[in-house]
C-alpha positions in Angstrom: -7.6 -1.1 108.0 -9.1 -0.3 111.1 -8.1 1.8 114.0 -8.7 2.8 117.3 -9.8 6.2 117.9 -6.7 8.0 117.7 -6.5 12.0 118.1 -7.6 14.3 115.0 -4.1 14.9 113.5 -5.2 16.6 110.4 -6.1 19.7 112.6 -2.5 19.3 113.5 0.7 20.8 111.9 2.8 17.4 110.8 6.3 16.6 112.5 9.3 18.6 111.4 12.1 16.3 109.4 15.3 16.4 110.1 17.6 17.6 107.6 19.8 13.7 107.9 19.3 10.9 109.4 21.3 9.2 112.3 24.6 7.6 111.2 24.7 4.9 113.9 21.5 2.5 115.9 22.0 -0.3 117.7 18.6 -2.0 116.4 18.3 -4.2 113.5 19.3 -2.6 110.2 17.7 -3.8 106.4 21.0 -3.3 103.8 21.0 -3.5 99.8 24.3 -4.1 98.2 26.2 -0.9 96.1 28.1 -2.4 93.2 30.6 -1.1 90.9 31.3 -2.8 87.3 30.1 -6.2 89.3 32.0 -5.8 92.6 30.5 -5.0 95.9 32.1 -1.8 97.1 29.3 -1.5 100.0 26.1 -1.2 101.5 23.4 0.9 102.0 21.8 0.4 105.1 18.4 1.7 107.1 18.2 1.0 111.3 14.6 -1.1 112.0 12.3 1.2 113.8 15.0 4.2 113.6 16.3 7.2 112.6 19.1 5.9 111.4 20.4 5.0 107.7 24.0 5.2 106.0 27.0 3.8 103.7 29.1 1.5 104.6 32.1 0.4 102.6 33.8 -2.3 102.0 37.4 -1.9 103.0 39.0 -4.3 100.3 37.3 -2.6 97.3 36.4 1.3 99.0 39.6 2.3 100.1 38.8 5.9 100.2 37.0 6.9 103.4 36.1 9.9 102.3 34.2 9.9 98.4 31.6 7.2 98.6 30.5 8.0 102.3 30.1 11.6 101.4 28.3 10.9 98.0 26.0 8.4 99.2 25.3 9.9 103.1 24.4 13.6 100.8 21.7 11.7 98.8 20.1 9.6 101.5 20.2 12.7 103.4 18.1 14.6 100.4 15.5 11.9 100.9 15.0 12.5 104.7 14.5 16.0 103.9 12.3 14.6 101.2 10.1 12.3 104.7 10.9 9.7 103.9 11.5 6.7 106.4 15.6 5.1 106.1 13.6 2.2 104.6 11.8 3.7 102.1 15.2 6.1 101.7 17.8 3.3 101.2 15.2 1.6 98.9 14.5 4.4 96.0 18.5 3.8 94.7 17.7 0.7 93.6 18.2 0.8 89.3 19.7 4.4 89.3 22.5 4.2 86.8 25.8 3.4 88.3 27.9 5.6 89.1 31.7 5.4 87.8 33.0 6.3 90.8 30.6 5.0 93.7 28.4 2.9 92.0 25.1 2.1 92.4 22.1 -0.3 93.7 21.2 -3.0 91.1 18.0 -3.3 90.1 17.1 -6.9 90.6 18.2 -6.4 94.6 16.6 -7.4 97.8 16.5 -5.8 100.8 18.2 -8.2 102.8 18.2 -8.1 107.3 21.6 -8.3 109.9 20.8 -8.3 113.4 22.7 -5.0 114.1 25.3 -2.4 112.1 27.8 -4.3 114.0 26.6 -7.5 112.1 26.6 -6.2 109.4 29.8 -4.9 109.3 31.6 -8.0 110.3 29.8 -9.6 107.1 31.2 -6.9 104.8 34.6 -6.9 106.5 35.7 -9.7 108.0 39.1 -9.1 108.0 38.2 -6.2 110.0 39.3 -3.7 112.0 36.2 -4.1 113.8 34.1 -0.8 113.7 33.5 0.1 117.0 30.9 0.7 119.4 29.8 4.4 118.3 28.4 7.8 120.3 27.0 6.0 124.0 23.6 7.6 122.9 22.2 6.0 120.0 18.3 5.8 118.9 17.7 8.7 121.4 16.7 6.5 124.4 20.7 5.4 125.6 22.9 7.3 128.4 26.4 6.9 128.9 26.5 5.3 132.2 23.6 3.1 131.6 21.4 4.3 134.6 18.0 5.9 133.7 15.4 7.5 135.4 12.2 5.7 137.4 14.9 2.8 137.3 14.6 1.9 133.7 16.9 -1.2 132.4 18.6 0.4 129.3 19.1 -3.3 128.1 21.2 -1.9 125.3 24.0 0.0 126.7 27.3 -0.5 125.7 28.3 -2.7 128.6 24.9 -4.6 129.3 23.8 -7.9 128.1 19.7 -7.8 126.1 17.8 -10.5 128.0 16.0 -12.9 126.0 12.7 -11.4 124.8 9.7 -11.9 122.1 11.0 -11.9 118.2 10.9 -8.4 116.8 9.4 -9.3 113.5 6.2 -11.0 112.4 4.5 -11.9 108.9 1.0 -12.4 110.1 -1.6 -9.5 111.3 -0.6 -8.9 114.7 -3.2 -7.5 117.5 -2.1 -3.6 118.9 -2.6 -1.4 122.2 -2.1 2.3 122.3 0.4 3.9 124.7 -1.0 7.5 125.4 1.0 10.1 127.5 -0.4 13.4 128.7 -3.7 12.5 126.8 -1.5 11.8 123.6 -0.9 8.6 121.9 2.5 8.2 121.6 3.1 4.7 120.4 1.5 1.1 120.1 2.6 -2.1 121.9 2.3 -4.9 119.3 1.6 -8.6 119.3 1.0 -11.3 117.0 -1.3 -14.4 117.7 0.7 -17.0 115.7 4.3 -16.1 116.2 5.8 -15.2 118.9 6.8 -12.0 118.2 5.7 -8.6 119.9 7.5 -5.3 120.6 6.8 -1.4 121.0 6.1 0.9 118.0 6.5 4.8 118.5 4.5 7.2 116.2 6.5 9.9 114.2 4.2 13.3 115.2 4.9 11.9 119.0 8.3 12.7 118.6 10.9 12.2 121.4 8.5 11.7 123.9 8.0 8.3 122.1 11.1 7.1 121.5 12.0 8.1 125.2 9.2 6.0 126.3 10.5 2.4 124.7 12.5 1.0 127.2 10.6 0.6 130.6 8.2 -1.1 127.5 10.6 -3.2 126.2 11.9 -4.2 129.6 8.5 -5.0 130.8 7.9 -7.1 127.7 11.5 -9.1 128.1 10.1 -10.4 131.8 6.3 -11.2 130.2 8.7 -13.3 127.6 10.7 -14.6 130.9 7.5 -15.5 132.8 6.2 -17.8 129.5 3.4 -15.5 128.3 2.1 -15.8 125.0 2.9 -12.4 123.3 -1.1 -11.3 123.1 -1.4 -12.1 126.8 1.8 -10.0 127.0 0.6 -7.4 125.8 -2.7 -7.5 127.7 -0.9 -8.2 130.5 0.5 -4.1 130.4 -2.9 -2.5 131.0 -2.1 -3.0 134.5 0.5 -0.6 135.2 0.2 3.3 136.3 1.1 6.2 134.3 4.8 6.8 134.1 6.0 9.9 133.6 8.6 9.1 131.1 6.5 6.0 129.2 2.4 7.1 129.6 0.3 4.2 130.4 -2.2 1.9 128.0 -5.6 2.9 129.6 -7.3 -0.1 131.0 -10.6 -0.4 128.8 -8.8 1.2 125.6 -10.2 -1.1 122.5 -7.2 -3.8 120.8 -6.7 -3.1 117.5 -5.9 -5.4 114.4 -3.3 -5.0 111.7 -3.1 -7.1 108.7 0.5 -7.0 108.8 3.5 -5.1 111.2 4.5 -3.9 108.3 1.6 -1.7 107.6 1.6 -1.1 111.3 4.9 0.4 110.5 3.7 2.3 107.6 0.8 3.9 110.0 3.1 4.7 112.9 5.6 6.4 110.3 2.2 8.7 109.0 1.3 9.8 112.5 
């Protein structure tokens, strides 16, 4: 696979890990099913492009909010101490022997993808009580009365409604810029040429500075999708603004780079 220059990280200390992941994202979340002597009890769960990852029960055969959700939060937890991504964490359960208590993840399962932990929820518990909105600041980039600085649209605050925008997933290699900030790359706006799919990519070792960046990306990207640009012209398209303080820039004659797939895109951006 080939890159773009990027900066010499090796001569760089790697990012500190937290020691747990986030409990709540409002992104996309992958799940794999917990079962106990053949019943789903719940769900593991990982946010897409996020910090996040968690348990969640099933009301009608997990009663107890207390002994699963502790059990399973402590070992995903000893997994992002271990680096790894909430994908990669929620994945490594699958085929440990069941536990008599809280079960465990069969090993024939597939990761499987709800549009948000709301979703996801209402799946596992449709009955409800519906599980409610969570902390206003979620994924590091939301505040609680939905204005921002430099006039960014926080498109997912609590009370707003997301505008229509490019697919966040692809399965074909997809063409990538480099966002630098301070002389730092701090994340990669992705495209693909066959679907139309394209969306903003922060690398670990940036740290906050690239999650804070995402959304004057992502709301520039929604009106690209609004004005009927193809997804690599979309991305193209974003040479042409300035540095921002909060979100860097793409410098104008950087070189676009090719993945074979987003997810080794992923993998790449979770290494750096």
């Amino acid at each position: 696979m080939t890159y773009p220059q990027f900066p010499d990280f090796s001569q760089i200390p790697p990012p500190q890990f937290g020691q747990a992941y986030d409990r709540w994202t409002r992104y996309p979340v992958v799940y794999l099913p917990v079962v106990r002597r053949g019943e789903l009890i719940g769900y593991l769960w990982a946010g897409i492009g996020s910090r996040a990852a968690g348990y969640m029960r099933r009301l009608s055969a997990d009663p107890d909010n207390l002994t699963c959700p502790e059990f399973w939060d402590e070992r995903l937890d000893e997994n992002c101490r271990d680096k790894l991504a909430p994908e990669q964490a929620i994945q490594r359960w699958v085929g440990h022997p069941e536990g008599s208590r809280c079960g465990g993840v069969p090993v024939e399962a597939e990761a499987q993808q709800a549009s948000s932990k709301q979703a996801l929820w209402d799946q596992l518990n449709p009955e409800g009580p519906r599980m409610g909105e969570g902390p206003l600041i979620q994924d590091a980039e939301w505040i609680p009365d939905g204005r921002a600085p430099s006039g960014y649209r926080l498109w997912s605050a609590p009370h707003t409604v997301s505008p229509p925008t490019y697919a966040g997933e692809a399965s074909t290699p997809v063409h990538f810029l480099q966002v630098s900030k301070d002389g730092e790359i701090i994340a990669v706006l992705w495209a693909s040429p066959t679907e139309n799919a394209a969306g903003y990519l922060p690398l670990r070792r940036a740290g906050k500075a690239g999650i804070v960046g995402r959304g004057l990306w992502v709301a520039r990207l929604s009106d690209r999708y609004a004005a009927g640009l193809h997804p690599i012209d979309a991305i193209r398209d974003c040479r042409r603004y300035p540095h921002d303080e909060y979100s860097g820039l793409i410098e104008p004659n950087l070189p676009e780079g090719i993945a074979p797939s987003l997810r080794e895109l992923r993998t790449f951006a979770e290494e750096y």
